[in-house]
C-alpha positions as MATLAB code, in Angstrom:
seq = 'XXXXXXXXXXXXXXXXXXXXXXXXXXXXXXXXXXXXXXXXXXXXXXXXXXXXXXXXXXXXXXXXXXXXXXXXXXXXXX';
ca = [
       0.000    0.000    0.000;
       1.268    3.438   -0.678;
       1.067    6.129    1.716;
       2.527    8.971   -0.790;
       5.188   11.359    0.292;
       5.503   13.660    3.175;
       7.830   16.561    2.787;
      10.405   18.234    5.214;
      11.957   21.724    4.697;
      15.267   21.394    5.977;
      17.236   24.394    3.839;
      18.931   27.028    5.886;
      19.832   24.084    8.127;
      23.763   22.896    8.658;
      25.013   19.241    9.646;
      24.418   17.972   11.863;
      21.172   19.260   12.815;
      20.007   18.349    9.150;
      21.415   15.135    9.716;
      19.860   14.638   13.177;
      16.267   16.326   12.103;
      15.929   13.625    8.938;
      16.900   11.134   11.163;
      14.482   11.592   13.661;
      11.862   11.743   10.954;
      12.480    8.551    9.415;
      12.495    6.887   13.211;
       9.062    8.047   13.497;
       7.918    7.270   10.387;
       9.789    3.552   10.636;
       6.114    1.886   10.144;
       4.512    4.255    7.299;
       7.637    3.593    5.909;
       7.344   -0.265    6.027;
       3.602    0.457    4.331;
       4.958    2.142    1.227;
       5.647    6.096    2.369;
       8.173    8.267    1.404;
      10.052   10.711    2.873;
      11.130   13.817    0.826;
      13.661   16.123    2.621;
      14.829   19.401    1.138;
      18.187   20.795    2.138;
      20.698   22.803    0.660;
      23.752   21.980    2.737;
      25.951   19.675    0.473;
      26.976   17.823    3.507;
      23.518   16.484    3.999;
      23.366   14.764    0.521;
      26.041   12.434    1.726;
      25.374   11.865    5.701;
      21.530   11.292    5.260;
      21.450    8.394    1.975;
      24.654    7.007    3.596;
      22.634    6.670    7.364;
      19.494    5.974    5.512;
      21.438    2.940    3.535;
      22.476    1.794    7.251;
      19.150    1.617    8.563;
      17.580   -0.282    5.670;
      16.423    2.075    3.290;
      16.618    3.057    0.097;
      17.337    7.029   -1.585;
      16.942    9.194   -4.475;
      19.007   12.587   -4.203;
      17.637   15.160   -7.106;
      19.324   18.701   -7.328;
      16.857   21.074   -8.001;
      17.164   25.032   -8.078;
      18.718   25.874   -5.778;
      18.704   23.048   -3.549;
      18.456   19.307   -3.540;
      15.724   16.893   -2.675;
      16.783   13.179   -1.073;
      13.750   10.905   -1.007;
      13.959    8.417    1.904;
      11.578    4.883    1.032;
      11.396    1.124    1.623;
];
């Protein structure tokens, strides 16, 4: 079952409280996760495209990172 995306604005943020606030997100979302959500987080520190897929990858999950303008968006799923 999909549960669609839910988005987090984490620009103007710098690691490791980006790292730390995704992180936190995907703990609490561990079950909506397992049922098909995904997690969309929007930074724009260049540190954060590396320490959050790399954790994520750790804990089980997949990622998408997508530059967009301005900033990037890494997609957190199952």
């Amino acid at each position: 079952m999909d549960h669609g995306n839910e988005i987090f604005d984490l620009r103007g943020q710098i690691c490791p409280s980006t790292l730390l606030t995704a992180l936190k997100k995907v703990n609490e979302k561990k079950e909506q996760l397992k049922d098909g959500l995904t997690l969309e987080f929007k930074v724009d520190n260049r540190d954060a495209i590396n320490t959050i897929p790399e954790s994520a990858t750790r804990m089980g999950y997949r990622f998408d990172v997508e530059k967009s303008h301005g900033f990037y968006k890494i997609k957190i799923y199952k």
